[in-house]
Legacy VTK file of the C-alpha trace (Angstrom):
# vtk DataFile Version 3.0
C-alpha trace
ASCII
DATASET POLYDATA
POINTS 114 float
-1.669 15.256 -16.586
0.581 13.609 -14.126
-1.015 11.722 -11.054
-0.905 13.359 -7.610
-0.032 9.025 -6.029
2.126 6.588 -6.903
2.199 3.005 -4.966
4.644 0.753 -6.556
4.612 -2.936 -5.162
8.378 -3.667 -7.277
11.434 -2.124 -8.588
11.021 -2.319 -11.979
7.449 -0.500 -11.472
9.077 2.200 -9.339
12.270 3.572 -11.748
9.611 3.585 -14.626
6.852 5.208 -12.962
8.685 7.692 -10.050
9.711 10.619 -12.569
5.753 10.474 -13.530
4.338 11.630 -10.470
3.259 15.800 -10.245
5.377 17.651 -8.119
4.970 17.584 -4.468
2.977 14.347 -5.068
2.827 11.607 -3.406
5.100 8.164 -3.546
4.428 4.904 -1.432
6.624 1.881 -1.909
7.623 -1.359 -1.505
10.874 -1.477 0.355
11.745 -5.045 0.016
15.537 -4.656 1.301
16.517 -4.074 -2.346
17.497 -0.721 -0.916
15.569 1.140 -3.929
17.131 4.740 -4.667
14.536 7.560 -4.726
15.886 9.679 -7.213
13.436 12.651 -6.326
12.936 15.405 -3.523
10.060 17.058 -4.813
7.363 14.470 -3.780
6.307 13.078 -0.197
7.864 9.282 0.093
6.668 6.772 1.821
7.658 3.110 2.346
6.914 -0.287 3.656
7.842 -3.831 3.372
4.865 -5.070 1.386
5.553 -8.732 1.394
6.820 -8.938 5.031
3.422 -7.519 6.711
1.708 -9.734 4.085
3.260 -12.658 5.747
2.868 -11.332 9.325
-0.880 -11.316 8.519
-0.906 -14.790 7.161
-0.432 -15.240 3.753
2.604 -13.738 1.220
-0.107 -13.589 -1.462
-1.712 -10.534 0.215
1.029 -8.282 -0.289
-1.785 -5.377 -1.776
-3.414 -5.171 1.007
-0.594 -3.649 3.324
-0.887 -0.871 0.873
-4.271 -0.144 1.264
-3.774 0.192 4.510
-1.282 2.154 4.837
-2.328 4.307 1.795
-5.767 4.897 3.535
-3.989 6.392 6.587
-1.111 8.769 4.400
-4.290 9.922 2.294
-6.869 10.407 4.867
-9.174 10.439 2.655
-11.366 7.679 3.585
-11.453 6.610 7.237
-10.078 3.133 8.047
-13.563 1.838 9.504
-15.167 2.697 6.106
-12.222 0.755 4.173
-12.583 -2.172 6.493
-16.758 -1.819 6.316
-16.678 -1.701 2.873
-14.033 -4.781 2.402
-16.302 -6.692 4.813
-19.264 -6.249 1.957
-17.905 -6.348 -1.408
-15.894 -9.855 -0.916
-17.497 -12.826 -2.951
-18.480 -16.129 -0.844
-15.558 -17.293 -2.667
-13.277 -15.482 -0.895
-14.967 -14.779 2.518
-12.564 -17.533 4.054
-9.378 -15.060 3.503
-11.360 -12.045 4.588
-9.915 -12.316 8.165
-6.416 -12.356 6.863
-6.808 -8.983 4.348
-8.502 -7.521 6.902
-5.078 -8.199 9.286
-2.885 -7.256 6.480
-4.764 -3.537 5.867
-4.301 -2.996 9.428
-0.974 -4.195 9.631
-0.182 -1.519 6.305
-2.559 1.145 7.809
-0.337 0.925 11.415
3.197 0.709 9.695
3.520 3.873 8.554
3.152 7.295 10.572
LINES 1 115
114 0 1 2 3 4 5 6 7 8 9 10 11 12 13 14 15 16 17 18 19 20 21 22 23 24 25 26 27 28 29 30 31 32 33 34 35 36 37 38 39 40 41 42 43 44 45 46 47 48 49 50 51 52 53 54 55 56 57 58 59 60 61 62 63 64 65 66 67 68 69 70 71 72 73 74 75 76 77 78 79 80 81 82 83 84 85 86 87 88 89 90 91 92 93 94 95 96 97 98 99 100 101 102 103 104 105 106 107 108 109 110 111 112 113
């Protein structure tokens, strides 16, 4: 079985994993300026500049969370309020002081992409 997603956060991730995708999947990437060749047409692409909304939400180190985001809107199949509800509850006391900034960056993700 091939997976119906793929969401590659670098290159090297995305020319090993693209060809595994099923047809007419789906592909979301990181389009870091590196210009990264799809070689397919049978799958629904997708792209973003991972690290750039990271840092536009505060921190570089949050680069997965763009994703999320945007992934939750291309998928649809969890609304954004139950993503963001859900974030809000399962963070440790640890990391509650970076909560505000993951919650920016999935928002940031979720609105980047159409």
């Amino acid at each position: 079985d091939k997976p119906d997603t793929l969401i590659c956060l670098n290159g090297p991730s995305l020319e090993k994993f693209e060809n595994k995708v099923k047809n007419h999947g789906l592909l979301l990437f990181n389009n870091d300026s590196k210009n990264e060749k799809i070689l397919r047409d049978d799958i629904t692409v997708f792209s973003i500049n991972g690290e750039e909304l990271a840092i536009a939400a505060g921190s570089s180190k949050i680069v997965n969370m763009p994703f999320i985001g945007a992934y939750t809107k291309i998928s649809k199949l969890i609304p954004i309020n139950v993503v963001l509800d859900t974030i809000s509850e399962i963070v440790s006391e640890h990391y509650k002081k970076i909560l505000e900034i993951n919650i920016k960056a999935l928002k940031i993700g979720y609105n980047a992409v159409n």
